[in-house]
C-alpha positions, 0 to 999 in steps of 0.5 A: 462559096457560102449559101448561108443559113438552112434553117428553112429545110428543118421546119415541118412545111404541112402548107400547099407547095405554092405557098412555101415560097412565101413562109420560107421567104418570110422565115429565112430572109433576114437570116440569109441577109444576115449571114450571107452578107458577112460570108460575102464580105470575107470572100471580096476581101480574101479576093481583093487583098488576100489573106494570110494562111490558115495555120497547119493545126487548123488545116490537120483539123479539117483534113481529119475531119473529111477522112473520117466522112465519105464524099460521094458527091466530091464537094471535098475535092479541094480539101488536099494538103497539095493547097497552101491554105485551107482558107481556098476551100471549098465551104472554107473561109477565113479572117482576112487579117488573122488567117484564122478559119471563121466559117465552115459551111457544109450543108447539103453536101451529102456527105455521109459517115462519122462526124468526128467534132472533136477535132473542129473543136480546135477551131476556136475562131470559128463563128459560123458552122453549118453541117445541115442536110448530111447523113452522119451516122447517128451521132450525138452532139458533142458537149466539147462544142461547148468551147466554141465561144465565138460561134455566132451561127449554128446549123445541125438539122436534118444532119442524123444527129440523135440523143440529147443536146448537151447544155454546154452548147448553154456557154455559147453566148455569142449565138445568133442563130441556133438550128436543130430542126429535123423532120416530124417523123424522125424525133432522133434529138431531144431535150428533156429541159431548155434551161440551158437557153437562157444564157443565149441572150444574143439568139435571134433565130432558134429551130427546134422543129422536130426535137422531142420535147415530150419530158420538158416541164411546162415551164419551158416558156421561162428560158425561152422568154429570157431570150429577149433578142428572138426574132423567130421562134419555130418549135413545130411537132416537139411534142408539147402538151398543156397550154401554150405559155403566156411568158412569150408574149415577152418576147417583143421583137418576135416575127415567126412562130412555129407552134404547130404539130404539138397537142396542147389541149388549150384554148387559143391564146387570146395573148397573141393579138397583143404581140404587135411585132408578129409576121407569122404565125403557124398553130395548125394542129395544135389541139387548139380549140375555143375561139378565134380571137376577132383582134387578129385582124388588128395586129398591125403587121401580121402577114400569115396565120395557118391555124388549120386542123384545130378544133376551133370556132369562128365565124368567117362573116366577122373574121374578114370584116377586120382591117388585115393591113398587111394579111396574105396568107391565111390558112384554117382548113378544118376548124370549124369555121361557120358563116358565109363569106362577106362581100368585105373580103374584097378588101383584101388586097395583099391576100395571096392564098385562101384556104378554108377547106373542110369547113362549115361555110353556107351562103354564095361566094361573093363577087368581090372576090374578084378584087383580090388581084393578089390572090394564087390560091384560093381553096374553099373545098368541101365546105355547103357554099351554094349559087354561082362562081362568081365570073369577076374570078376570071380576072385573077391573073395570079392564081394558080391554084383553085379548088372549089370541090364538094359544095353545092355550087350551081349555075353556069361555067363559061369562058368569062369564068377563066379570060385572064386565068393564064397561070392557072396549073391546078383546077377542081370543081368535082361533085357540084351542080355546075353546068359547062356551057363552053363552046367547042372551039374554046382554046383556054389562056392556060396549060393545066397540070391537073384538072378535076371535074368528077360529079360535075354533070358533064354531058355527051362526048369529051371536051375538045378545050383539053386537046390544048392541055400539054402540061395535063398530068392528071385529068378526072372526070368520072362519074359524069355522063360522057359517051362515045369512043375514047378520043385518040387525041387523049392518048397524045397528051405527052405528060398525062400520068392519071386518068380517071374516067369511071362511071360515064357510058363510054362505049367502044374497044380497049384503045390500044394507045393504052399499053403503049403509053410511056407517061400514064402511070394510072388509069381507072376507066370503071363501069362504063361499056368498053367491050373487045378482048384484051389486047394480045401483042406480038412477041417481043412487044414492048406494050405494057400496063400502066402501074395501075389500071382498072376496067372492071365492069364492063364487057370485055371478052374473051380469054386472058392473052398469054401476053398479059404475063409481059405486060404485068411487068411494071404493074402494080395493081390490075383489076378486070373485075366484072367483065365477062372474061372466060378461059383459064388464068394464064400459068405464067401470070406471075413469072415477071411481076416483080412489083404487082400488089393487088391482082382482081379477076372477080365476078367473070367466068374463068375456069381450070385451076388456080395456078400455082405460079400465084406463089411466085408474086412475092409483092402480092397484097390483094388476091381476088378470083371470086365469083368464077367457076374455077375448080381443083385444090387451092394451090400450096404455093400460095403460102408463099405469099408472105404479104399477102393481106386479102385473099378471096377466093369465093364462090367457085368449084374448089374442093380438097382441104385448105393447105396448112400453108396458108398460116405462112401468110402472117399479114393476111387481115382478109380471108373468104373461101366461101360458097366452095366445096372445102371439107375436112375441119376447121383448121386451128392453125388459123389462130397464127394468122394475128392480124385477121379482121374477116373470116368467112368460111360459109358454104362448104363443107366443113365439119367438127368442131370450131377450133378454142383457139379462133376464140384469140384473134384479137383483131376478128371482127367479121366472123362467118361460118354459116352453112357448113356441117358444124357440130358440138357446142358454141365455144366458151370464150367468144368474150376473148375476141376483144374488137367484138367486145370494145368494137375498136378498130385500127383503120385511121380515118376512114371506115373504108378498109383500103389497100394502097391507093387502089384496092377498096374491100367489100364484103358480103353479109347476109341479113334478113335472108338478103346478102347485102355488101359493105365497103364504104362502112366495112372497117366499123361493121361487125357479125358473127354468123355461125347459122344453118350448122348442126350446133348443140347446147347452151348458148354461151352465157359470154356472148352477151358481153360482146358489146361491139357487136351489130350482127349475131346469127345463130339460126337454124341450129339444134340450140337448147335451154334460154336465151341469156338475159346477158344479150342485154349487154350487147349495146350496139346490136342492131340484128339478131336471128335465133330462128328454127332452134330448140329454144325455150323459156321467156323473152328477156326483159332485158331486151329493152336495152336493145336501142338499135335493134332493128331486126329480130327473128325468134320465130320455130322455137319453143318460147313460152310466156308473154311477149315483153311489154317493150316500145322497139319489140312492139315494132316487129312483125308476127313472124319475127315470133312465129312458131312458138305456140305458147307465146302470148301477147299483141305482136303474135295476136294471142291473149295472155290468160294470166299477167305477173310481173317479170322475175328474172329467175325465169330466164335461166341462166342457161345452165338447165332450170326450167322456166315452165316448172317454176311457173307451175310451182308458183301456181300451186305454192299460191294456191296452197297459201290462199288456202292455208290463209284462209283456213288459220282465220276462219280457225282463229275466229271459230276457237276465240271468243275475243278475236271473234268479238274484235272481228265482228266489230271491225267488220260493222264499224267499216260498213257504218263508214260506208 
């Protein structure tokens, strides 16, 4: 009847699934010793001896209790009044003696509804409760059950419970065991002080994972020390901050530790090797940092560390030289860690998993890594190990889990490697240097699910050993050179649902076992050279997409079938990007689409319209029919594409004016209508769209003005005009645009700008007269390209603070008056082109803080004065300063006839002063002085006799000195 404790459910498990078995063993089995046993003995002697019956004030209780719940699983059947005791319930036990109820255990019995404590509140006999993994709807916890003195144990996590726990649960004394853990995403319960733990002194086991702890003082560790009983600890992504206090080294019976997930920002407490009694240690992204204590290794019974994620700094050489008496799991990916693993690690022979990802680790794995019979995982991925795999890793009978990707390890892998591998399930060697020198008959001891070998130098047709592989769920092996058909025997693989066999040079038709796959969830079979049409099933066929599937770049032909529109059914992404597609895009391609994100038709020749049944694909994100020869009107109806984020629609035969409907589109974040035949003005609406990063409108015919109100899409960081028939002044207000000026961007991790597991962007940007395309570096690349329009005036003093820019493109333009000595301030610009303008005055010297500037183009302008005397300006060729016939200096190889020293009046402001009129001025008030100078001398010393005779002693005394 009683499963006893689930406290295990509440903490916040970051490990591989192999090793959960593990911490949760470690973590729960005294627990479910502890309490299991006592509900066990309850129910042998209520079976045995029977028990008296639970009085009718109890049984009212309870039965109040279920009827403000609802029970969709049934697990409260036997709650009835038709029972004569409520202690034959289920989840119901009672004192043998007394009759009284001592233990309601109702955990994970999906009950859902209001949790109405007050009337458990008359239990007063009660000693065990646990209501975990429900859906109450958001209660607190009731400070009445306070009053349950006897209580022993204690389970609400994961139960919807939310608020502040109330200190009166303080007055439980007799606790034993107290669980309030919820997950790291939910934070509904919080405790903005502990102090209410100190009379629990009988606690062993207390779960606070998940509770925010945000406004506990940094005390919390003195109430927490006074519970000197703990046996485990576990307080996993509470938002804790500051240092981890050094009171709990006080709590000397302690053999888990839950820290991780909070953001410390402290040194690794060297305290820690003195707590003997630990079993279990968890400290993985704490915002720890400093050094690894080497007495780890000492602490007599430690058993598990997972401190990964940290920014700490250790070398494993001498990490692994220490005894580890009883170490089995031992978790630190990225943290920092330096040195080559030592043949010492042999010894190791409890060691269950070894993780080391995304580390620092050089040298060679060494061959005693074959003695760690115990061994189930083992990744050391991402890391600059080099040399061979050690074979003696094929006698490691328990592992289940290998992953040595991203490294540069070399050599041979043969049978020897795997011999006794039987429970291998998950195998990655991709993106090394290895050779596979494995005989076509080989039939592998194992049945893996998922195999990686991308980047492996994979050669000629596929390996017959994955005929064997009936368990294989994913299989990757692109970026190899396999050639030939794809096998018929891979399409039989029952379970496979991804495949990925991108960039080979596989050859042959578009298998037809692809649409009729009821496992393959996602295929990618990018750049190769499939060739064919696209399948055309009979009507009523039952053939289908897989969610997701990519053949783009290869040469596939012909139209699109009409039968594509039933096939699309389940799909959620379909790229047939760069092929060699012709026709028009089906009318009926989004009739029953219920679930496809992101649509690719780039890069083909398809003609006609665009539909206007694409408003009709309401999940849609991405949207790509670039690069075709389509023509006609963009379609109004794609504004009602409410999730729309990307929308190219470039480099075709459109013409009319864009739709208004488009501002519908709130989330679009990429919008390219380029290289078209639009007209009319730049519409103001598309300030609505917030949420814009990209904008690019070059090739076509706009006119007008550019809109003031573009000037307040925050997120603009790719802005691209160019080639259009702009007019008037550049606007004022640039600086408003605040990721051109901070250059902060909201893309987490990566710098690539994805969408969903699939859809990688890239965009196109012209630079030095080429077009170069970004997408792995896209989310940091930011420009602003307004050339070859018919814009007047000044150039915006503001532009030159906006300090995130790379790229700025203002050439072929009607531009006047100075280039801003502002642009100085625009640090990380690294391209700059105000060619074919009516420009004039100096250079800026302030150009010389211009670090990454690595292209210039100021040439057909009408700049004047010497060329600035700067290191990264003297790189630059002759025709980055061309037609500007009065400039001078050694880059355009024309001699200076004067040399002044540098006023920064003579850049102007651009506001109208005229550098070369304040140089002819200069020249004459010079001259005039001289000759004011000299006349005042010659005059005092023909009119005075005693500055004549004082002169002319001067005079003789220096040429005596010489």
């Amino acid at each position: 009847m009683m499963s006893g404790s689930g406290l295990q459910h509440g903490s916040s498990h970051q490990e591989p699934r192999t090793t959960g078995v593990l911490q949760k063993g470690l973590f729960c089995f005294v627990v479910r010793m502890f309490i299991s046993d006592y509900i066990v003995v309850l129910s042998i002697f209520t079976s045995l001896f029977g028990v008296a019956g639970c009085s009718n004030q109890e049984m009212q209780s309870l039965l109040a209790f279920k009827n403000a719940l609802h029970d969709p699983a049934g697990r409260l059947v036997s709650w009835s009044v038709v029972s004569q005791s409520c202690c034959n319930w289920e989840g119901v036990s009672c004192d043998r003696l007394t009759g009284r109820v001592v233990a309601v255990d109702l955990h994970n019995c999906s009950l859902i509804g209001d949790f109405r404590s007050a009337v458990l509140i008359e239990l007063r006999a009660l000693e065990f409760l646990d209501v975990s993994f429900n859906n109450f709807t958001g209660p607190s916890i009731p400070p009445q059950m306070g009053l349950l003195k006897n209580l022993r144990y204690l389970n609400l996590s994961t139960a919807g419970f939310a608020g502040t726990i109330p200190w009166q649960l303080g007055n439980l004394s007799a606790l034993t065991v107290l669980d309030f853990s919820s997950s790291a995403n939910s934070m509904t319960l919080k405790s903005p002080d502990l102090s209410w733990l100190s009379n629990l002194t009988a606690l062993k086991y207390l779960s606070l994972n998940g509770v925010d702890l945000s406004a506990t003082p940094s005390s919390w560790g003195q109430p927490v020390s006074r519970l000197s009983q703990l046996i485990d600890l576990t307080m996993s992504n509470c938002r804790l901050t500051g240092s981890i206090p050094t009171s709990l080294r006080n709590l000397t019976y302690l053999e888990t530790l839950y820290l991780d997930g909070n953001t410390f920002q402290s040194e690794f407490p060297p305290w820690l090797v003195n707590m003997t009694s630990l079993v279990t240690l968890r400290l993985n992204s704490s915002n720890l940092n400093g050094s690894l204590p080497f007495g780890l290794s000492h602490m007599p019974h430690i058993q598990s560390i997972s401190s990964g994620n940290n920014n700490l700094f250790a070398n494993v050489t001498q990490i692994f030289q220490g005894p580890w008496k009883k170490l089995a799991f031992f978790q630190m990916r990225k943290s920092n860690l330096e040195g080559s693993l030592p043949s010492s690690i042999g010894n190791l022979t409890s060691l269950s998993l070894l993780d080391l990802k995304h580390n620092k680790l050089k040298g060679t794995i060494p061959e005693s890594m074959g003695l760690l019979r115990s061994l189930t995982v083992l990744e050391l991925g991402y890391n600059q190990l080099t040399g061979p795999i050690p074979s003696s890793i094929g006698s490691l009978s328990k592992l289940i889990n290998i992953s040595l990707t991203h490294n540069s390890l070399s050599g041979a892998i043969s049978e020897s490697h795997f011999h006794s591998l039987h429970n291998l399930k998950y195998l990655d060697l991709s993106s090394n240097k290895l050779a596979f020198n494995i005989t076509a008959n080989w039939t592998p001891p194992f049945d893996l699910f998922v195999l990686r070998l991308a980047h492996c130098h994979i050669e000629g047709k596929f390996p017959l050993f994955l005929k064997s592989q009936r368990s294989m769920m994913t299989l990757e092996l692109s970026n190899n050179t396999l050639t030939g058909k794809i096998p018929s025997w891979l399409w039989s693989l029952p379970k496979l649902e991804r495949l990925v066999l991108s960039h080979n040079q596989l050859k042959g038709p578009i298998p037809s076992q692809l649409y009729n796959s009821t496992s393959l969830k996602e295929v990618e079979l990018r750049d190769n050279q499939l060739y064919g049409n696209l399948p055309n099933p009979a009507k009523g066929s039952v053939a289908g997409f897989p969610w997701e599937l990519d053949l783009s770049i290869n040469k596939i032909s012909g139209p699109i079938p009409q039968q594509i529109c039933t096939m699309l059914r389940s799909s959620i992404f379909l790229s047939l990007a760069s092929n060699e597609l012709e026709g028009q895009i089906p009318a009926c391609i989004c009739e029953k689409t219920e679930y496809l994100e992101a649509l690719d038709l780039s890069d083909n020749k398809l003609n006609g319209q665009l539909p206007s049944n694409f408003g009709n694909c309401s999940s849609l994100k991405v949207l790509n029919v670039a690069d075709n020869k389509l023509e006609g009107q963009i379609p109004v109806e794609v504004g009602k594409l409410k999730k729309l984020q990307v929308l190219h629609i470039s480099d075709n035969m459109l013409s009319g004016h864009v739709p208004s409907s488009l501002q519908n589109c709130k989330m679009l974040e990429i919008l390219d209508l380029s290289g078209n035949s639009l007209l009319g003005k730049m519409p103001e609406w598309i300030a609505d769209l917030s949420k814009l990063r990209i904008l690019v409108l070059r090739s076509n015919n706009f006119q007008g003005e550019i809109p003031i109100q573009i000037c307040y899409l925050q997120k603009l960081q790719f802005l691209d005009l160019a080639m259009n028939n702009l007019s008037g002044s550049i606007p004022q207000h640039l600086s408003n645009l605040s990721t051109l000026m901070n250059r902060t961007f909201t893309s987490s991790g990566s710098s690539e700008l994805r969408y969903g597991n699939y859809y990688k962007e890239e965009i196109h940007m012209v630079v030095k007269g080429h077009e170069w395309a970004y997408k792995y570096i896209l989310s940091t690349v930011t420009s602003l390209d307004l050339s070859a329009n018919n814009f007047t005036g000044h150039i915006p003093v503001d532009m030159g603070y906006l300090k995130g820019l790379l790229s700025l493109n203002l050439s072929h333009n009607h531009l006047t008056g100075y280039i801003p000595h502002e642009f100085g301030e625009m640090e990380n610009l690294e391209a700059l082109d105000l060619c074919c303008n009516q420009l004039r005055g100096r250079i800026p010297e302030t150009f010389a803080d211009l670090d990454f500037l690595g292209y210039l183009n100021l040439s057909h302008n009408n700049l004047s004065g010497r060329i600035p005397d700067l290191p990264h300006l003297e790189t630059f060729e002759p025709s980055s300063f061309s037609g500007n016939p009065e400039l001078c200096g050694p880059q355009v190889h024309e001699k200076c006839n004067f040399d002044t020293s540098y006023s920064g009046e003579a850049e102007g402001k651009g506001e109208g002063e005229d550098g070369e009129y304040w140089w002819e001025s200069w020249r004459v008030g010079m001259g005039m002085g001289i000759v004011i100078g000299f006349a005042s001398v010659i005059g005092v010393l023909t009119l005075s006799g005693q500055w004549r005779t004082r002169y002319y002693k001067f005079v003789d005394n220096i040429l005596g000195f010489f």
